[in-house]
Residue, then its C-alpha position, 0 to 999 in steps of 0.5 A: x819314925x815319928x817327931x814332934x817338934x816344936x819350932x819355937x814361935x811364929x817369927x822366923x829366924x835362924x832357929x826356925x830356918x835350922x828346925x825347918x831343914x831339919x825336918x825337910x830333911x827328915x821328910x825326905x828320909x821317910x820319917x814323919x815331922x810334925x811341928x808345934x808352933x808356939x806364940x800369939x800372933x799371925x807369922x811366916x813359920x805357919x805359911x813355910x811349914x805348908x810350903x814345905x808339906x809338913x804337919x803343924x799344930x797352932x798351940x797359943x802358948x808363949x814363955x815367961x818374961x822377967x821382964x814382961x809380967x804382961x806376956x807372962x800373964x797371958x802364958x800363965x792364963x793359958x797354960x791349962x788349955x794349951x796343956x790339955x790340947x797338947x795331951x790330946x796331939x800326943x795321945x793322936x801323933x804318938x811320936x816316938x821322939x819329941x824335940x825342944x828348941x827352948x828349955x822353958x818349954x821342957x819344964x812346961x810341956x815335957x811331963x805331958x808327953x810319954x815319948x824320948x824328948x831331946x832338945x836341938x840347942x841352937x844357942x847358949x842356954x842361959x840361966x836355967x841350967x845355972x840353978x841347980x834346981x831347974x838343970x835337975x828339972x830339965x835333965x831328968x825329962x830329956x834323953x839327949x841334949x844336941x848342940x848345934x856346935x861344940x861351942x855350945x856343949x862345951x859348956x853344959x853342965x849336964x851329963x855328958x852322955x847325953x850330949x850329941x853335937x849336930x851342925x846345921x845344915x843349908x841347901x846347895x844352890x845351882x847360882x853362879x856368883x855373881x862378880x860386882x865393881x866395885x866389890x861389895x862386902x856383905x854382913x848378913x843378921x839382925x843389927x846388934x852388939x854382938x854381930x860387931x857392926x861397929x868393928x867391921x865399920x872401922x875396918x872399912x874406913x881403913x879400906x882402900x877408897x873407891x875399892x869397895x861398897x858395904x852392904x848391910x843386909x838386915x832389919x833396920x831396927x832395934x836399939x843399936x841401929x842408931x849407934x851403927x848409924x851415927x858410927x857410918x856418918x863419923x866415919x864418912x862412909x855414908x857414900x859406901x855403905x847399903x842398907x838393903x833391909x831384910x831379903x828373904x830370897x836367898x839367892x837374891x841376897x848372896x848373888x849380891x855380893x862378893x865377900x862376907x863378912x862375920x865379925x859376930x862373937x860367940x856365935x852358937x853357930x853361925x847360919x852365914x857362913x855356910x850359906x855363904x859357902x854354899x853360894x861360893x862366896x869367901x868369908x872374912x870370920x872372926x875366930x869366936x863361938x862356932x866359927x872356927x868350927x866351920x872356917x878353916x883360915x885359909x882354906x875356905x875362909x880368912x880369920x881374925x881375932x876378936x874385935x880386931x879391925x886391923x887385922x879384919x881390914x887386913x883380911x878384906x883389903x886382901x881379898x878385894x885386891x885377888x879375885x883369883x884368892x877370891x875364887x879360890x876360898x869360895x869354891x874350897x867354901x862350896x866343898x866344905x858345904x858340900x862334905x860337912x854341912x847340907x841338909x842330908x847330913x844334918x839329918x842323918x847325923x841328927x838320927x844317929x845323935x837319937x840312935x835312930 
Protein backbone atom coordinates (compact mmCIF):
# COMPACT_ATOMS: atom_id res chain seq x y z
CA UNK A 1 0.00 0.00 0.00
CA UNK A 2 0.88 3.52 -0.61
CA UNK A 3 1.16 6.45 2.44
CA UNK A 4 1.62 9.80 2.58
CA UNK A 5 2.38 11.31 5.56
CA UNK A 6 2.66 14.00 6.67
CA UNK A 7 5.38 14.48 9.56
CA UNK A 8 4.54 17.90 10.84
CA UNK A 9 7.53 20.52 10.48
CA UNK A 10 11.11 20.44 10.45
CA UNK A 11 12.12 20.07 14.11
CA UNK A 12 12.31 17.03 15.40
CA UNK A 13 10.42 15.76 18.14
CA UNK A 14 8.60 13.06 20.01
CA UNK A 15 5.90 13.42 17.01
CA UNK A 16 8.27 13.24 14.63
CA UNK A 17 10.37 10.25 16.23
CA UNK A 18 6.93 8.29 16.66
CA UNK A 19 6.11 9.18 12.58
CA UNK A 20 9.47 8.22 11.52
CA UNK A 21 9.38 4.44 13.18
CA UNK A 22 6.15 4.36 11.84
CA UNK A 23 6.89 4.30 8.73
CA UNK A 24 10.26 2.29 9.08
CA UNK A 25 8.15 0.10 10.08
CA UNK A 26 5.85 0.30 7.46
CA UNK A 27 8.75 -0.01 4.94
CA UNK A 28 9.89 -3.02 6.21
CA UNK A 29 6.31 -4.47 5.70
CA UNK A 30 6.66 -3.92 1.66
CA UNK A 31 4.56 -0.76 1.91
CA UNK A 32 5.72 2.59 0.41
CA UNK A 33 5.65 5.79 3.07
CA UNK A 34 6.29 8.85 1.56
CA UNK A 35 6.28 11.95 4.03
CA UNK A 36 5.50 15.52 3.54
CA UNK A 37 7.51 17.84 5.50
CA UNK A 38 6.01 20.86 6.54
CA UNK A 39 7.61 24.23 7.72
CA UNK A 40 9.88 27.26 6.87
CA UNK A 41 13.46 26.57 7.89
CA UNK A 42 16.22 24.08 7.15
CA UNK A 43 15.80 21.03 10.12
CA UNK A 44 16.91 17.26 10.73
CA UNK A 45 13.61 15.43 9.79
CA UNK A 46 14.85 16.04 5.74
CA UNK A 47 18.30 14.57 6.87
CA UNK A 48 16.89 11.45 8.91
CA UNK A 49 13.92 10.94 6.27
CA UNK A 50 17.00 10.09 4.04
CA UNK A 51 18.96 8.15 6.34
CA UNK A 52 16.35 5.96 6.75
CA UNK A 53 15.32 5.57 2.71
CA UNK A 54 12.39 7.03 2.88
CA UNK A 55 10.65 9.50 0.22
CA UNK A 56 9.96 12.94 1.06
CA UNK A 57 8.41 16.18 -0.30
CA UNK A 58 9.35 19.87 0.95
CA UNK A 59 5.98 21.59 1.11
CA UNK A 60 6.97 25.44 2.61
CA UNK A 61 3.52 25.54 4.50
CA UNK A 62 3.20 26.45 8.38
CA UNK A 63 -0.08 26.69 10.42
CA UNK A 64 -2.09 29.49 11.77
CA UNK A 65 -1.04 31.33 14.91
CA UNK A 66 -3.57 33.34 17.18
CA UNK A 67 -0.83 34.65 18.35
CA UNK A 68 1.82 35.16 15.59
CA UNK A 69 -0.21 37.12 12.90
CA UNK A 70 3.39 37.15 11.21
CA UNK A 71 3.58 33.47 10.72
CA UNK A 72 -0.10 33.36 10.08
CA UNK A 73 0.97 35.73 7.12
CA UNK A 74 3.02 33.96 5.61
CA UNK A 75 0.82 30.70 5.80
CA UNK A 76 -2.07 32.43 4.36
CA UNK A 77 0.68 33.93 1.37
CA UNK A 78 1.47 30.59 0.82
CA UNK A 79 -1.12 28.66 0.91
CA UNK A 80 -2.18 28.56 -3.30
CA UNK A 81 1.01 27.45 -4.37
CA UNK A 82 1.42 24.80 -1.49
CA UNK A 83 -2.27 23.87 -2.59
CA UNK A 84 -1.32 23.31 -6.06
CA UNK A 85 1.97 21.23 -5.52
CA UNK A 86 0.21 19.15 -3.33
CA UNK A 87 -2.35 18.34 -6.18
CA UNK A 88 0.38 17.76 -8.26
CA UNK A 89 2.10 14.95 -5.57
CA UNK A 90 -1.33 13.50 -5.10
CA UNK A 91 -2.08 13.11 -8.62
CA UNK A 92 1.77 11.41 -9.35
CA UNK A 93 1.74 9.05 -5.30
CA UNK A 94 -1.78 8.09 -5.75
CA UNK A 95 -1.75 6.91 -2.29
CA UNK A 96 -4.13 4.67 -1.03
CA UNK A 97 -4.11 6.37 2.50
CA UNK A 98 -3.10 9.89 3.80
CA UNK A 99 -2.00 10.46 7.22
CA UNK A 100 -2.48 13.79 9.37
CA UNK A 101 -0.04 14.56 12.48
CA UNK A 102 -2.07 18.07 13.01
CA UNK A 103 -5.76 18.93 12.49
CA UNK A 104 -5.04 22.34 11.10
CA UNK A 105 -3.79 20.55 8.24
CA UNK A 106 -6.98 18.25 7.78
CA UNK A 107 -8.95 21.53 7.30
CA UNK A 108 -6.22 23.04 4.79
CA UNK A 109 -5.26 20.06 2.85
CA UNK A 110 -7.26 17.22 3.15
CA UNK A 111 -10.32 18.27 0.33
CA UNK A 112 -7.43 18.12 -1.97
CA UNK A 113 -6.45 14.51 -1.79
CA UNK A 114 -8.83 11.76 -3.25
CA UNK A 115 -7.68 9.00 -1.05
CA UNK A 116 -8.83 7.22 2.86
CA UNK A 117 -7.13 10.09 5.33
CA UNK A 118 -6.74 9.29 8.88
CA UNK A 119 -4.70 11.23 11.40
CA UNK A 120 -2.22 9.46 13.92
CA UNK A 121 -2.97 11.70 17.35
CA UNK A 122 -0.11 12.07 19.42
CA UNK A 123 -1.23 14.40 21.55
CA UNK A 124 -4.66 15.87 22.93
CA UNK A 125 -6.37 17.76 20.18
CA UNK A 126 -7.35 21.11 21.63
CA UNK A 127 -9.60 23.35 20.60
CA UNK A 128 -10.56 22.62 17.13
CA UNK A 129 -12.84 19.78 18.01
CA UNK A 130 -14.21 21.86 20.70
CA UNK A 131 -16.51 24.17 18.35
CA UNK A 132 -18.91 21.97 16.87
CA UNK A 133 -18.39 23.88 13.64
CA UNK A 134 -14.69 22.93 13.03
CA UNK A 135 -15.17 18.97 14.64
CA UNK A 136 -17.98 18.61 11.87
CA UNK A 137 -15.29 20.11 9.25
CA UNK A 138 -12.64 17.39 10.32
CA UNK A 139 -14.70 14.40 10.94
CA UNK A 140 -16.33 14.62 7.67
CA UNK A 141 -12.55 14.41 5.74
CA UNK A 142 -11.15 11.71 8.08
CA UNK A 143 -12.08 7.76 7.59
CA UNK A 144 -9.99 6.90 11.22
CA UNK A 145 -9.24 9.04 14.16
CA UNK A 146 -5.68 6.63 15.71
CA UNK A 147 -4.95 7.77 19.00
CA UNK A 148 -1.31 7.02 20.44
CA UNK A 149 -3.30 6.00 23.52
CA UNK A 150 -6.47 5.37 25.43
CA UNK A 151 -5.86 8.65 27.27
CA UNK A 152 -6.30 10.43 24.33
CA UNK A 153 -9.51 8.55 22.65
CA UNK A 154 -11.14 8.73 25.57
CA UNK A 155 -11.68 12.21 25.06
CA UNK A 156 -12.64 12.89 21.42
CA UNK A 157 -15.76 13.90 20.84
CA UNK A 158 -16.28 12.03 17.62
CA UNK A 159 -17.79 8.92 16.47
CA UNK A 160 -16.35 6.16 17.96
CA UNK A 161 -16.31 3.96 15.13
CA UNK A 162 -13.92 5.80 13.91
CA UNK A 163 -11.44 5.22 16.64
CA UNK A 164 -8.57 3.04 16.54
CA UNK A 165 -5.89 3.05 19.50
CA UNK A 166 -2.09 2.36 18.36
CA UNK A 167 0.88 2.78 21.15
CA UNK A 168 4.01 3.90 19.64
CA UNK A 169 6.68 1.90 19.09
CA UNK A 170 10.70 2.19 19.91
CA UNK A 171 13.56 0.14 18.74
CA UNK A 172 15.37 -2.98 20.94
CA UNK A 173 18.85 -2.16 21.70
CA UNK A 174 21.63 -4.66 22.00
CA UNK A 175 23.43 -2.27 24.94
CA UNK A 176 23.80 -3.82 28.34
CA UNK A 177 22.94 -1.16 31.20
CA UNK A 178 25.43 0.39 32.42
CA UNK A 179 25.63 0.36 36.51
CA UNK A 180 26.96 4.13 38.04
CA UNK A 181 28.06 5.13 41.81
CA UNK A 182 26.60 6.94 42.93
CA UNK A 183 23.18 6.31 41.03
CA UNK A 184 21.94 8.66 38.69
CA UNK A 185 18.38 9.27 37.92
CA UNK A 186 17.76 10.65 34.63
CA UNK A 187 14.54 13.02 33.32
CA UNK A 188 14.60 12.89 29.89
CA UNK A 189 12.29 15.94 27.42
CA UNK A 190 11.99 19.60 27.12
CA UNK A 191 11.95 21.75 30.32
CA UNK A 192 8.64 22.58 31.13
CA UNK A 193 5.52 22.75 33.94
CA UNK A 194 4.04 19.77 32.71
CA UNK A 195 7.09 17.36 32.97
CA UNK A 196 7.06 18.34 36.83
CA UNK A 197 10.89 19.17 36.99
CA UNK A 198 9.97 20.89 40.01
CA UNK A 199 8.43 17.82 41.67
CA UNK A 200 10.94 15.40 41.05
CA UNK A 201 13.37 18.42 42.64
CA UNK A 202 11.59 18.17 45.89
CA UNK A 203 12.03 14.52 45.76
CA UNK A 204 15.56 14.67 45.43
CA UNK A 205 16.32 16.91 48.13
CA UNK A 206 14.60 14.21 50.23
CA UNK A 207 16.99 11.82 49.07
CA UNK A 208 19.55 9.93 51.05
CA UNK A 209 22.88 12.40 50.37
CA UNK A 210 25.67 11.02 48.83
CA UNK A 211 23.52 8.35 47.33
CA UNK A 212 22.44 9.71 43.99
CA UNK A 213 23.33 12.25 41.01
CA UNK A 214 20.43 13.73 38.81
CA UNK A 215 20.76 14.18 35.30
CA UNK A 216 18.77 16.59 33.53
CA UNK A 217 18.68 15.59 30.03
CA UNK A 218 17.04 18.31 27.61
CA UNK A 219 17.53 21.63 25.84
CA UNK A 220 18.31 24.05 28.29
CA UNK A 221 15.82 26.64 27.17
CA UNK A 222 12.63 28.10 27.40
CA UNK A 223 10.83 30.05 30.14
CA UNK A 224 10.79 27.45 33.19
CA UNK A 225 14.55 26.77 32.91
CA UNK A 226 14.65 29.62 35.19
CA UNK A 227 12.29 28.42 37.89
CA UNK A 228 13.81 25.01 37.49
CA UNK A 229 17.07 26.74 38.27
CA UNK A 230 16.59 29.02 41.10
CA UNK A 231 14.52 25.69 42.52
CA UNK A 232 18.04 23.67 42.37
CA UNK A 233 19.96 26.49 44.15
CA UNK A 234 17.13 26.66 47.07
CA UNK A 235 17.27 23.25 47.36
CA UNK A 236 21.16 22.97 47.70
CA UNK A 237 21.14 20.38 45.14
CA UNK A 238 23.48 22.15 42.81
CA UNK A 239 26.32 19.53 43.93
CA UNK A 240 23.86 16.76 42.60
CA UNK A 241 22.33 17.66 39.75
CA UNK A 242 23.68 17.59 35.60
CA UNK A 243 22.67 19.34 33.06
CA UNK A 244 23.82 17.19 30.31
CA UNK A 245 21.44 19.22 27.33
CA UNK A 246 19.90 17.46 24.40
CA UNK A 247 21.61 13.94 23.38
CA UNK A 248 20.55 12.88 20.49
CA UNK A 249 22.17 9.18 20.68
CA UNK A 250 20.11 7.21 22.34
CA UNK A 251 22.41 4.63 23.37
CA UNK A 252 24.44 7.48 24.79
CA UNK A 253 21.71 8.96 26.83
CA UNK A 254 20.05 5.68 28.61
CA UNK A 255 23.85 3.71 29.04
CA UNK A 256 24.09 7.06 31.43
CA UNK A 257 21.72 6.09 33.80
CA UNK A 258 20.50 4.20 36.07
CA UNK A 259 16.88 5.18 37.01
CA UNK A 260 14.12 7.47 35.17
CA UNK A 261 12.23 9.36 36.14
CA UNK A 262 8.67 10.73 34.64
CA UNK A 263 7.08 12.78 36.99
CA UNK A 264 5.09 14.59 33.69
CA UNK A 265 1.09 14.81 33.85
CA UNK A 266 -1.19 14.05 31.28
CA UNK A 267 1.38 12.75 28.95
CA UNK A 268 -0.33 11.61 25.66
CA UNK A 269 1.96 8.84 25.72
CA UNK A 270 5.22 9.17 26.96
CA UNK A 271 7.99 8.06 24.37
CA UNK A 272 10.41 7.77 28.00
CA UNK A 273 9.25 5.36 29.23
CA UNK A 274 9.25 2.51 26.76
CA UNK A 275 12.59 3.74 25.65
CA UNK A 276 13.59 3.13 28.89
CA UNK A 277 12.58 -0.19 29.12
CA UNK A 278 13.67 -1.24 26.15
CA UNK A 279 17.50 -0.34 27.60
CA UNK A 280 16.39 -2.16 31.03
CA UNK A 281 16.12 0.62 32.88
CA UNK A 282 13.59 0.87 36.14
CA UNK A 283 11.08 3.58 35.81
CA UNK A 284 9.88 5.73 38.50
CA UNK A 285 6.32 7.20 36.70
CA UNK A 286 3.58 9.15 37.89
CA UNK A 287 0.23 7.45 37.55
CA UNK A 288 -1.40 10.52 34.80
CA UNK A 289 -2.31 10.62 31.09
CA UNK A 290 -0.76 7.42 29.44
CA UNK A 291 1.53 6.09 32.03
CA UNK A 292 -0.62 3.82 33.50
CA UNK A 293 -1.05 2.31 30.07
CA UNK A 294 2.71 1.36 29.69
CA UNK A 295 3.76 0.83 33.67
CA UNK A 296 2.53 -1.74 35.68
CA UNK A 297 3.39 -0.68 39.40
CA UNK A 298 5.68 -3.11 40.48
CA UNK A 299 6.33 -5.03 37.81
CA UNK A 300 8.05 -3.11 35.30
CA UNK A 301 8.09 0.03 37.12
CA UNK A 302 7.02 2.19 40.53
CA UNK A 303 4.11 4.72 40.36
CA UNK A 304 3.05 7.55 42.20
CA UNK A 305 0.41 9.70 42.50
CA UNK A 306 0.29 12.95 40.78
CA UNK A 307 2.62 15.54 42.18
CA UNK A 308 3.08 13.68 45.08
CA UNK A 309 7.13 14.25 46.11
CA UNK A 310 6.87 12.27 48.95
CA UNK A 311 5.45 9.40 47.50
CA UNK A 312 8.01 9.58 44.19
CA UNK A 313 10.88 10.10 46.84
CA UNK A 314 9.91 7.19 48.28
CA UNK A 315 9.74 5.15 44.81
CA UNK A 316 13.60 6.63 44.16
CA UNK A 317 15.06 6.10 47.53
CA UNK A 318 13.82 2.14 47.17
CA UNK A 319 15.32 1.88 44.33
CA UNK A 320 18.83 3.51 44.67
CA UNK A 321 18.80 1.45 47.82
CA UNK A 322 18.02 -2.53 45.91
CA UNK A 323 19.76 -2.89 42.63
CA UNK A 324 18.58 -6.40 42.80
CA UNK A 325 14.92 -4.59 42.57
CA UNK A 326 16.64 -2.41 40.04
CA UNK A 327 17.59 -5.22 37.82
CA UNK A 328 14.58 -6.78 38.29
CA UNK A 329 11.69 -4.06 36.94
CA UNK A 330 14.28 -3.02 33.98
CA UNK A 331 14.28 -6.61 32.63
CA UNK A 332 10.49 -7.19 33.27
CA UNK A 333 10.68 -3.34 31.50
CA UNK A 334 12.61 -4.97 28.37
CA UNK A 335 9.90 -7.81 28.24
CA UNK A 336 7.11 -5.66 28.02
CA UNK A 337 8.77 -3.63 25.15
CA UNK A 338 9.64 -6.67 23.66
CA UNK A 339 5.60 -8.19 23.80
CA UNK A 340 3.73 -4.79 23.37
CA UNK A 341 5.57 -2.01 22.11
CA UNK A 342 8.41 -2.29 19.11
CA UNK A 343 8.27 -0.86 15.92
CA UNK A 344 7.05 -4.20 14.27
CA UNK A 345 3.79 -3.82 16.52
CA UNK A 346 3.13 -0.75 16.06
CA UNK A 347 3.16 -1.02 12.40
CA UNK A 348 1.12 -3.74 12.07
CA UNK A 349 -1.54 -2.65 14.56
CA UNK A 350 -1.18 0.77 12.92
CA UNK A 351 -2.37 -1.43 9.32
CA UNK A 352 -5.13 -3.23 10.97
CA UNK A 353 -6.30 0.42 12.98
CA UNK A 354 -6.98 1.27 8.71
CA UNK A 355 -7.86 -2.37 7.76
CA UNK A 356 -4.90 -2.81 5.83
Amino acid sequence: MRFLFFVGGWNFGGMETAYLSLMKGLKARGHQPVAIVCGWTDGTVPELLEQAGIAYHQLRLGRLYLRNPYWTWHTLWRMPGARWRLRRLAATLRPDWVVFAELQMVLMLASLLPAKRAIYLQSEPGRLLRHDWSRRAIESRLDRFVCVSHFIARGLPVDRRKIAVVHNGVALPEAAPSVHAPVRIGIVGRITDQKQHLVLLEACARLRSGSFELHVVGAKSGAHVRDVEERIAALGLGEVVCWTGFIADRDALYGGLDIVAVPAIDEPFGLTVPEAGAYRLPVVVARSGAFPELVQDGVNGLLFEPGDVEGCARALQRLIDDPALRHQLGEAGRARVASDFTIEKMATRFLAALGA
